[in-house]
C-alpha atoms as a printed R data frame, in Angstrom:
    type eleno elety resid chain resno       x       y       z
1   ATOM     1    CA   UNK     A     1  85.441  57.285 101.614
2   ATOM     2    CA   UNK     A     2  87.559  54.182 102.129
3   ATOM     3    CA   UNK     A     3  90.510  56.501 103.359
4   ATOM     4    CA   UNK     A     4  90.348  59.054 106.085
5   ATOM     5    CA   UNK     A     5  93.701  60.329 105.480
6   ATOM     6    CA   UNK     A     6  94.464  64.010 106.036
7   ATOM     7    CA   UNK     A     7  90.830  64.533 106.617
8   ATOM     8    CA   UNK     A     8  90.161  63.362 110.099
9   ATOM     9    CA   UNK     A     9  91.474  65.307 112.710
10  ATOM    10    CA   UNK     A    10  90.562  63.030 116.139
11  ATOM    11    CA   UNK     A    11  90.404  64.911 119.900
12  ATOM    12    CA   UNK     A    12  90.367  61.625 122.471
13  ATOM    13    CA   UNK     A    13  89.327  62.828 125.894
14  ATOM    14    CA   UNK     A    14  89.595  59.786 128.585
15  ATOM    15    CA   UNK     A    15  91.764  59.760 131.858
16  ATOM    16    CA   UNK     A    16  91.948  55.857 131.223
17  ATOM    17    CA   UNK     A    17  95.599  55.414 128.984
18  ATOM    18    CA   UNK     A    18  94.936  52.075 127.975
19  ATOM    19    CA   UNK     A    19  91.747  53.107 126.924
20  ATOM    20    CA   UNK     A    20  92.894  56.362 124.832
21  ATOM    21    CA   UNK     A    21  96.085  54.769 123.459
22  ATOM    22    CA   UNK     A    22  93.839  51.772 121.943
23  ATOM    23    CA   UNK     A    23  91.066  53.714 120.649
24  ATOM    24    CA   UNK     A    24  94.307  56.084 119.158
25  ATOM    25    CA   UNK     A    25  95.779  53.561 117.738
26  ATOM    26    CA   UNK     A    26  92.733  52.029 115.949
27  ATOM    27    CA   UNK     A    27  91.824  55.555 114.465
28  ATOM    28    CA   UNK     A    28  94.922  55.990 113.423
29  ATOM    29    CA   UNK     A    29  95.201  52.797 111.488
30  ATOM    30    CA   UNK     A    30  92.124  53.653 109.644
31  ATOM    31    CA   UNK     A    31  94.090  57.388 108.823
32  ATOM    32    CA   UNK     A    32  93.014  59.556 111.052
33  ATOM    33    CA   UNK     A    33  95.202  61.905 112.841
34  ATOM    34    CA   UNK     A    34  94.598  62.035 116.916
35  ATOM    35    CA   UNK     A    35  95.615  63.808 119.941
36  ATOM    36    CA   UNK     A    36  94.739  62.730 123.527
37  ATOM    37    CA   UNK     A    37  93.630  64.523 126.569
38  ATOM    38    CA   UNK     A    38  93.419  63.212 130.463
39  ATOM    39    CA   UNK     A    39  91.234  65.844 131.608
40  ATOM    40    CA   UNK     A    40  88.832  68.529 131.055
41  ATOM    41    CA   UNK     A    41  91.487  71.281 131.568
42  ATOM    42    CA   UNK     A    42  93.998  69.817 129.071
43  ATOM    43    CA   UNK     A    43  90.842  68.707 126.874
44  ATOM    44    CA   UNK     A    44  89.788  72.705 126.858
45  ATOM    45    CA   UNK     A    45  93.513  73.925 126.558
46  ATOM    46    CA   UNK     A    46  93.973  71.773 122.988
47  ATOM    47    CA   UNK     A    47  90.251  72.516 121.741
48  ATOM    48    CA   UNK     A    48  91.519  76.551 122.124
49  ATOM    49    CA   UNK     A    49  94.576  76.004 119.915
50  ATOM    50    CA   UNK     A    50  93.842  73.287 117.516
51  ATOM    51    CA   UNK     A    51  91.060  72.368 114.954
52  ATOM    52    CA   UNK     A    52  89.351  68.868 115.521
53  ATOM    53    CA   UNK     A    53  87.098  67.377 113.316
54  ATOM    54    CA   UNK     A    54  85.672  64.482 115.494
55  ATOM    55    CA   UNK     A    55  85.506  64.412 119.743
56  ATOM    56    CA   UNK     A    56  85.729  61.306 121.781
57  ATOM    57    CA   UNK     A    57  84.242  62.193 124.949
58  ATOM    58    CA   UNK     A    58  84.110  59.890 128.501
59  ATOM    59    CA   UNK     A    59  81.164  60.629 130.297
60  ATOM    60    CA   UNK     A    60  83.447  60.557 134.124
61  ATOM    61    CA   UNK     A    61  86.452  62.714 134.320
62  ATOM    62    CA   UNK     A    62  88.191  64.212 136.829
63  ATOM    63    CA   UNK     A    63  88.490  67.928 137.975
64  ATOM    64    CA   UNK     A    64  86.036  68.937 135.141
65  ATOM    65    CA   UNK     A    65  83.265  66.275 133.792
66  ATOM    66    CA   UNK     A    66  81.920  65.129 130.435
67  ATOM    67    CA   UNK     A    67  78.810  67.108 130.866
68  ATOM    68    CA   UNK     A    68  80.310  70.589 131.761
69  ATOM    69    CA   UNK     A    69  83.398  69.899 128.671
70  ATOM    70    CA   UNK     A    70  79.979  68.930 126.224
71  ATOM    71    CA   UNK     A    71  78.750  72.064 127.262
72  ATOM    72    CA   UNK     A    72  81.392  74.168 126.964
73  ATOM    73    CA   UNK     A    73  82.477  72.356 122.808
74  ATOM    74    CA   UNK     A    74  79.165  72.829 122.014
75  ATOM    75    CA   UNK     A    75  79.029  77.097 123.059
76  ATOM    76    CA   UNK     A    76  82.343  77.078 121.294
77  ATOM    77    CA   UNK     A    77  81.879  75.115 118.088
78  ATOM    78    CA   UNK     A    78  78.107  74.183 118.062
79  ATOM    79    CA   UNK     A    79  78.910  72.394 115.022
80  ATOM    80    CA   UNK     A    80  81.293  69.984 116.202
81  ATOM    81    CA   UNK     A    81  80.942  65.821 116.367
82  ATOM    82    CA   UNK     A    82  81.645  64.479 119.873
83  ATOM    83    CA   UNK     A    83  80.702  61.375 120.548
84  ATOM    84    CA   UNK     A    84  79.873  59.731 124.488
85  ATOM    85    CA   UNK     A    85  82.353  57.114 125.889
86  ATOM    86    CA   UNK     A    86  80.498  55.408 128.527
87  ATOM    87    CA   UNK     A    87  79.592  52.107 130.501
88  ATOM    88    CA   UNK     A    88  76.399  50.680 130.965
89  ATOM    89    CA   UNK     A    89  76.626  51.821 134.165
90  ATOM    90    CA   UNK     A    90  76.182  55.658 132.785
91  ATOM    91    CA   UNK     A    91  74.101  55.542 129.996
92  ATOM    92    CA   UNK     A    92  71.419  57.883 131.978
93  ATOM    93    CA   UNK     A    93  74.476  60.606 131.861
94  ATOM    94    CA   UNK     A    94  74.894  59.489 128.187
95  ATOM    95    CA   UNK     A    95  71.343  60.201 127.498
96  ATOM    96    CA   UNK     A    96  71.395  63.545 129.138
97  ATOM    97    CA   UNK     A    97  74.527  64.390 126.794
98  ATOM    98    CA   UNK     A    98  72.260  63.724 123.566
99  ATOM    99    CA   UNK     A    99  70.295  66.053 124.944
100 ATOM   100    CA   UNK     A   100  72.611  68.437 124.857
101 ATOM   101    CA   UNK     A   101  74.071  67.723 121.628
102 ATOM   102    CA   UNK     A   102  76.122  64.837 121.353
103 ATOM   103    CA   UNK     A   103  75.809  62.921 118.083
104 ATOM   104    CA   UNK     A   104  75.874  58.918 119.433
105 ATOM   105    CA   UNK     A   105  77.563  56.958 122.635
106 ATOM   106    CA   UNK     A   106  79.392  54.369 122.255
107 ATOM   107    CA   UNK     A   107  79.708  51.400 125.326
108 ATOM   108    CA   UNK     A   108  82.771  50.201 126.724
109 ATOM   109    CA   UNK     A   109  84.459  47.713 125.827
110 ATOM   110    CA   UNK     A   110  84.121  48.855 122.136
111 ATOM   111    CA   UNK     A   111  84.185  46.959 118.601
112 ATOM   112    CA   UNK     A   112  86.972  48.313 116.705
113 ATOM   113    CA   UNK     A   113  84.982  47.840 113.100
114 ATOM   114    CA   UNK     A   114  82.106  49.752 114.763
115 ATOM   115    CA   UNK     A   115  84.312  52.505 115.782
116 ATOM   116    CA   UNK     A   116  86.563  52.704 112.578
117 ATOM   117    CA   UNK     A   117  82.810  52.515 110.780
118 ATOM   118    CA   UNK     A   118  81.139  55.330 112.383
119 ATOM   119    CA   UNK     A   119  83.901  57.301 112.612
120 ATOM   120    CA   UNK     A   120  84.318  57.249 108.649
121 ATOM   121    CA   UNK     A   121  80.195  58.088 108.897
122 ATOM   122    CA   UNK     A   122  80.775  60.821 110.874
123 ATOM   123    CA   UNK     A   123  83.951  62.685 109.658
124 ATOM   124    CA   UNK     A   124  82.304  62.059 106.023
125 ATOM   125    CA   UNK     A   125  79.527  64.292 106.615
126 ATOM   126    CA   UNK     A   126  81.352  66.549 108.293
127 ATOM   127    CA   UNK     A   127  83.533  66.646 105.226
128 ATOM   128    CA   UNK     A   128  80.137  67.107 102.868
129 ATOM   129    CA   UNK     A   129  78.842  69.951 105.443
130 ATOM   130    CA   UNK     A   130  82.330  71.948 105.344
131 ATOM   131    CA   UNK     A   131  82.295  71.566 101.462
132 ATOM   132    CA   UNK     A   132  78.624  73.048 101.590
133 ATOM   133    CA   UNK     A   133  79.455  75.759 104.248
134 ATOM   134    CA   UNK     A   134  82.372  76.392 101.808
135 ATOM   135    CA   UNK     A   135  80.101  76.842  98.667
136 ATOM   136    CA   UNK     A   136  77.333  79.175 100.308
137 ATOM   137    CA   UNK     A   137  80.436  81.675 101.784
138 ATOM   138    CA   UNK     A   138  82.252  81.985  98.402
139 ATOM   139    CA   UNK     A   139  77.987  82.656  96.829
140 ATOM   140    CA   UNK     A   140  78.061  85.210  99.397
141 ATOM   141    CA   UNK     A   141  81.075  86.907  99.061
142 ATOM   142    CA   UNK     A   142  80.354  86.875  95.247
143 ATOM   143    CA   UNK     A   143  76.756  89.158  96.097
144 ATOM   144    CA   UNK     A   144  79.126  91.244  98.209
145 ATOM   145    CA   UNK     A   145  81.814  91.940  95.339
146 ATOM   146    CA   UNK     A   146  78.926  92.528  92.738
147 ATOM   147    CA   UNK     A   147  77.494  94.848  95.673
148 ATOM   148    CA   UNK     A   148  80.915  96.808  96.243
149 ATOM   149    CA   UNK     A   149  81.122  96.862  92.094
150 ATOM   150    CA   UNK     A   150  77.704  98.234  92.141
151 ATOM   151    CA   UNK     A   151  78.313 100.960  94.481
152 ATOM   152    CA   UNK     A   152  81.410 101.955  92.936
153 ATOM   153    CA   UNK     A   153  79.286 103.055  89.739
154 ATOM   154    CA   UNK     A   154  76.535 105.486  90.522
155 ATOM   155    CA   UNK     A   155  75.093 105.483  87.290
156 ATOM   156    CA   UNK     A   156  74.796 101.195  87.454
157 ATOM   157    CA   UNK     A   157  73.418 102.029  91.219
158 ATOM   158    CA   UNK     A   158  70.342 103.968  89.835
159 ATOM   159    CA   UNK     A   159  69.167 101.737  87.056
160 ATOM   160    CA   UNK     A   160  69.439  99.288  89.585
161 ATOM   161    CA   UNK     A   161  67.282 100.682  91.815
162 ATOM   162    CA   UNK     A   162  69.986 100.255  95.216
163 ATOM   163    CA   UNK     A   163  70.782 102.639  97.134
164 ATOM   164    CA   UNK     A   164  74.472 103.289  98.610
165 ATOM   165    CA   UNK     A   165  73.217 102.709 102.368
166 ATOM   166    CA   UNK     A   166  76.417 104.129 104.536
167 ATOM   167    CA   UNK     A   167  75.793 100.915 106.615
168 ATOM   168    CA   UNK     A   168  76.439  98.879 103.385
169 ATOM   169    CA   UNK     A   169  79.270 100.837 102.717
170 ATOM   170    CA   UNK     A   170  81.292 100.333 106.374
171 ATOM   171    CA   UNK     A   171  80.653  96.903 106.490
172 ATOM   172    CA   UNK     A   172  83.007  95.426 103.429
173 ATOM   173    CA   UNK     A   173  86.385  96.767 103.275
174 ATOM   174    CA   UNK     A   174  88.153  95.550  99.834
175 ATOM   175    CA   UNK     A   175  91.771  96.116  99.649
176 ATOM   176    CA   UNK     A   176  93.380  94.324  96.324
177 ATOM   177    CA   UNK     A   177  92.051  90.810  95.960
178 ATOM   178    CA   UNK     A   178  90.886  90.902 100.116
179 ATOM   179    CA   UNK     A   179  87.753  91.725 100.481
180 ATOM   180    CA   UNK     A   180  86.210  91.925 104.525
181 ATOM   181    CA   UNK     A   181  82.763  91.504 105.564
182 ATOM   182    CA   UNK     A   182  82.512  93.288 109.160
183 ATOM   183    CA   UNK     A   183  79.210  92.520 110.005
184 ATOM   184    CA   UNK     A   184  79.623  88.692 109.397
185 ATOM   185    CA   UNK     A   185  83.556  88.700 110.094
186 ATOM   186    CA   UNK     A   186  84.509  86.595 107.553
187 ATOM   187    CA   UNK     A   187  86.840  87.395 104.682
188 ATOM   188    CA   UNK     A   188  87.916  85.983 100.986
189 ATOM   189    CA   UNK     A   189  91.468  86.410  99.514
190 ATOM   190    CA   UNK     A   190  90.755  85.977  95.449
191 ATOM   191    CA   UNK     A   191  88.860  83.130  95.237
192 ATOM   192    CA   UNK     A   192  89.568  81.506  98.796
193 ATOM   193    CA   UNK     A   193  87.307  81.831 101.730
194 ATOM   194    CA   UNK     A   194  89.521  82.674 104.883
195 ATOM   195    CA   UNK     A   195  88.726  80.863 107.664
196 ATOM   196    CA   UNK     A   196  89.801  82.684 110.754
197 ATOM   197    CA   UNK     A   197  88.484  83.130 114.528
198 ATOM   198    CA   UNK     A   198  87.062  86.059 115.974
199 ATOM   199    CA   UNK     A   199  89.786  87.326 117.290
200 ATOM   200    CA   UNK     A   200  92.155  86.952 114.123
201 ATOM   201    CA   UNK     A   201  89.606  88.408 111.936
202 ATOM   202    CA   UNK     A   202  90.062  91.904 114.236
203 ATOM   203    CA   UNK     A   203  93.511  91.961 113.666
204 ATOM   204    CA   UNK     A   204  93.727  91.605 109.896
205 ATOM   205    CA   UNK     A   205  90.736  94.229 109.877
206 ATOM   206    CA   UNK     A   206  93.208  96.827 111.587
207 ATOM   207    CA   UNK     A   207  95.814  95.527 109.690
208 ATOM   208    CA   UNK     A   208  93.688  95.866 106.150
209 ATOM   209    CA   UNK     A   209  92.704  99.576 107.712
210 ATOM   210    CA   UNK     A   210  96.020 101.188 107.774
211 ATOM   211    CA   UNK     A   211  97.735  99.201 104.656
212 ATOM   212    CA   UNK     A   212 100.121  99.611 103.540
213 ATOM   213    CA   UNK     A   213 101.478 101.194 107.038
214 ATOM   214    CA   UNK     A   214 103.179  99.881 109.570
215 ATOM   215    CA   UNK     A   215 100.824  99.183 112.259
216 ATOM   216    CA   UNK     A   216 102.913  98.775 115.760
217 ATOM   217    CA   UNK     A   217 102.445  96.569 118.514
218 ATOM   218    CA   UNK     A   218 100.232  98.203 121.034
219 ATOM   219    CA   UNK     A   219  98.047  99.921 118.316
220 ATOM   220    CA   UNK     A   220  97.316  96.888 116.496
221 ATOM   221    CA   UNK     A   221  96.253  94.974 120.027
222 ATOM   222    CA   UNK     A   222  94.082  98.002 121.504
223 ATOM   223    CA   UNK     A   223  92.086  98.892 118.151
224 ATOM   224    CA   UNK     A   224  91.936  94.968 117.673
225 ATOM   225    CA   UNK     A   225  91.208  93.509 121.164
226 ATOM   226    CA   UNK     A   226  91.122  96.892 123.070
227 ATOM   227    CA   UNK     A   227  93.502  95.896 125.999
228 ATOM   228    CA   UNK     A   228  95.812  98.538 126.625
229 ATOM   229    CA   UNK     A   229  99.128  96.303 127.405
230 ATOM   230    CA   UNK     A   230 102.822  97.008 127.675
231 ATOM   231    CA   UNK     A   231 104.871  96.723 124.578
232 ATOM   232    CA   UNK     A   232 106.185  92.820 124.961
233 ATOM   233    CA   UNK     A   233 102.948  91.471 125.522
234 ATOM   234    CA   UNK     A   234 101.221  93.325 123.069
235 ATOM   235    CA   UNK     A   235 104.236  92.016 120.958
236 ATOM   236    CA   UNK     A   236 103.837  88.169 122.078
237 ATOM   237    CA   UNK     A   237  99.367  88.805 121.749
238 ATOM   238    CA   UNK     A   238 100.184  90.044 117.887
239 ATOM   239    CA   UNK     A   239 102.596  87.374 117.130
240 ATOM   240    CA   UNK     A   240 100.394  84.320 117.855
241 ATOM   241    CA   UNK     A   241  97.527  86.391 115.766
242 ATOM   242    CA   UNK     A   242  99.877  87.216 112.869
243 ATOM   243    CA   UNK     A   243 100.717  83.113 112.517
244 ATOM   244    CA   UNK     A   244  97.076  82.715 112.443
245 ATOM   245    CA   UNK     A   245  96.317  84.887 109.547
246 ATOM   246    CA   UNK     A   246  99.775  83.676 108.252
247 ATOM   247    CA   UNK     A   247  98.258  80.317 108.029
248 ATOM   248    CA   UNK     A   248  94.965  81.853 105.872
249 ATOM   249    CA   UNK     A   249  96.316  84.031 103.348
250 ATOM   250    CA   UNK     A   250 100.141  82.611 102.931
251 ATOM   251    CA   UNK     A   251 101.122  80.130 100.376
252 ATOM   252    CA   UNK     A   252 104.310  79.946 102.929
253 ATOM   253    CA   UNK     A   253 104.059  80.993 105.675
254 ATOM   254    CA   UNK     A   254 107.712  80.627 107.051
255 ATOM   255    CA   UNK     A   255 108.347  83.218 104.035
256 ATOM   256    CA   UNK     A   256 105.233  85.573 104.284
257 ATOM   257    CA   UNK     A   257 104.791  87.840 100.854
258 ATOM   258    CA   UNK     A   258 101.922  89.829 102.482
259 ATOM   259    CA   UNK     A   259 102.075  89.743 105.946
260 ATOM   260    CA   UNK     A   260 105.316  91.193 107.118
261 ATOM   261    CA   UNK     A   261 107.248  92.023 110.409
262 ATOM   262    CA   UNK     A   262 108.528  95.083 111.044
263 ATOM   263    CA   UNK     A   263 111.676  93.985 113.387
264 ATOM   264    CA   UNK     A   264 111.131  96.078 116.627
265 ATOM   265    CA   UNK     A   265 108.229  97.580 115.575
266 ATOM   266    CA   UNK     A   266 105.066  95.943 114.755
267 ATOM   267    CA   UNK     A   267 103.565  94.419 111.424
268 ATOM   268    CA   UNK     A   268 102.287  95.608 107.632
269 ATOM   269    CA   UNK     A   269 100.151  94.358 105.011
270 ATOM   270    CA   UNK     A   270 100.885  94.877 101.645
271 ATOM   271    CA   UNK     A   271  98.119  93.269  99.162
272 ATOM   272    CA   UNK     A   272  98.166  94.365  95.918
C-alpha cells in the first residue's frame, strides 16, 4: 500500500507543538489525514465525535495522563491502534501501556522512515481487518434475511425443521431494503452494512418502528435514549443523531431522500 490516501485517519495526542506539528506533517506527507490534541480532555472530546484509524499517544500529559486516556480508547474502541510516544526515560510506563493494549512505542526523537513505515503497517491491517469485519456482517445479515424469508413461509418453516421462536421474531425488524438486528444492533440498507453507534442505532430503530409517521422530538429521544427533556433539547439531541444516520443510509446527505425533517415537528422515514 504505497499510498495511504483517504484511508488513514491519524489522532496525535502530545502537549509538545513542535512535537505534534512535525510528526503531523510527516504523516501527512505520506497521505494520511491528522488531527491534534494537547490534552486528555480535548484528546477524549475528538475521539467522541470523530472516527480515527491510528492513535499517537505521549505517555506524560497534563490534567489527564497517557495511561488513564489508553484506558479509556481501549473501553471505547477495543479495537483501535494507538501507539506510545515516549523517552527513554519512560519506557517502564510504556511497558505498562502494552500491557494494557497498546500496539508498539516509539522513542523520542523519532526516524521519520520508521514512523511513515509502521504507520503504513499498521493502518494496512487495520484496513484488511475492517474489510474482514465487513465480509462476516454482510454473511450474517444474509442468514438473517434467509431467516426472516423463512419465517415468512410456514410451509418452508416446517420442512425445514425451524421453528418461529417469538424471540427470533422481535429481534430483526425489516422495513423495505432495511433490515435491523436488535439483539446485535447493527443494521444493512440493500447490500450495505450500516455502521452506526449505539446510540444512533436506537434512534433509527424508533424511527424504522413508526414509518412512515412522523415521529416528534421528545418521543423519538425518550423511546430512543429514555430522557424525558424539553422540546429544544430533545430537538438539538435528535438533530446531531439524524446527521449520523444521514451519513449511513444517504447518498446525499445535504438532500436526504429517506430521512426527512418535519419543520417544527420532529423527523420520518420513508424506505420503500
Amino acid at each position: 500500500m504505497g499510498n495511504m490516501n483517504k484511508i488513514g485517519k491519524v489522532l496525535i495526542i502530545d502537549d509538545e507543538a513542535n512535537l505534534r506539528n512535525t510528526l503531523s506533517r510527516i504523516l501527512q506527507k505520506a497521505g494520511c489525514e491528522t488531527l491534534g490534541a494537547v490534552d486528555g480532555d480535548q484528546a477524549l472530546n475528538l475521539l467522541s465525535v470523530s472516527t480515527f484509524d491510528l492513535v499517537y499517544l505521549d505517555i506524560h500529559l497534563p490534567k489527564i495522563d497517557g495511561i488513564q486516556i489508553l484506558k479509556e480508547i481501549r473501553s471505547r474502541e477495543p479495537d483501535l491502534p494507538v501507539i506510545i510516544l515516549t523517552g527513554y526515560g519512560s519506557l517502564h510506563s510504556s511497558i505498562e501501556a502494552l500491557r494494557l493494549g497498546a500496539i508498539d512505542y516509539m522513542l523520542k526523537p523519532f526516524d521519520p522512515e520508521i514512523l511513515v513505515a509502521q504507520a503504513r503497517i499498521v493502518l494496512r491491517d487495520r484496513v484488511i481487518n475492517r474489510r474482514k469485519r465487513e465480509i462476516r456482517d454482510q454473511i450474517n445479515f444474509l442468514q438473517a434475511e434467509l431467516l426472516l424469508l423463512e419465517l415468512e413461509n410456514p410451509k418452508e418453516i416446517t420442512s425445514s425443521g425451524l421453528s418461529p421462536f417469538p424471540e427470533t421474531q422481535n429481534r430483526f425488524h425489516k422495513l423495505g431494503s432495511l433490515i435491523l438486528d436488535r439483539q446485535a444492533q447493527r443494521a444493512t440498507f440493500g447490500e450495505q452494512v450500516l455502521t452506526l453507534p449505539p446510540s444512533a442505532f436506537q434512534y433509527l430503530s424508533v424511527l424504522t418502528d413508526h414509518s412512515p409517521d412522523v415521529v416528534d422530538y421528545r418521543t423519538l429521544v425518550v423511546e430512543a435514549q429514555q430522557y424525558d427533556v424539553g422540546i429544544q433539547e430533545a430537538k438539538e439531541l435528535s438533530k446531531w443523531h439524524v446527521h449520523v444516520i444521514r451519513k449511513s443510509i444517504e447518498e446525499n446527505p445535504q438532500k436526504p431522500r429517506y430521512l426527512l425533517n418535519v419543520r417544527g415537528i420532529g423527523y420520518r422515514l420513508l424506505i420503500d
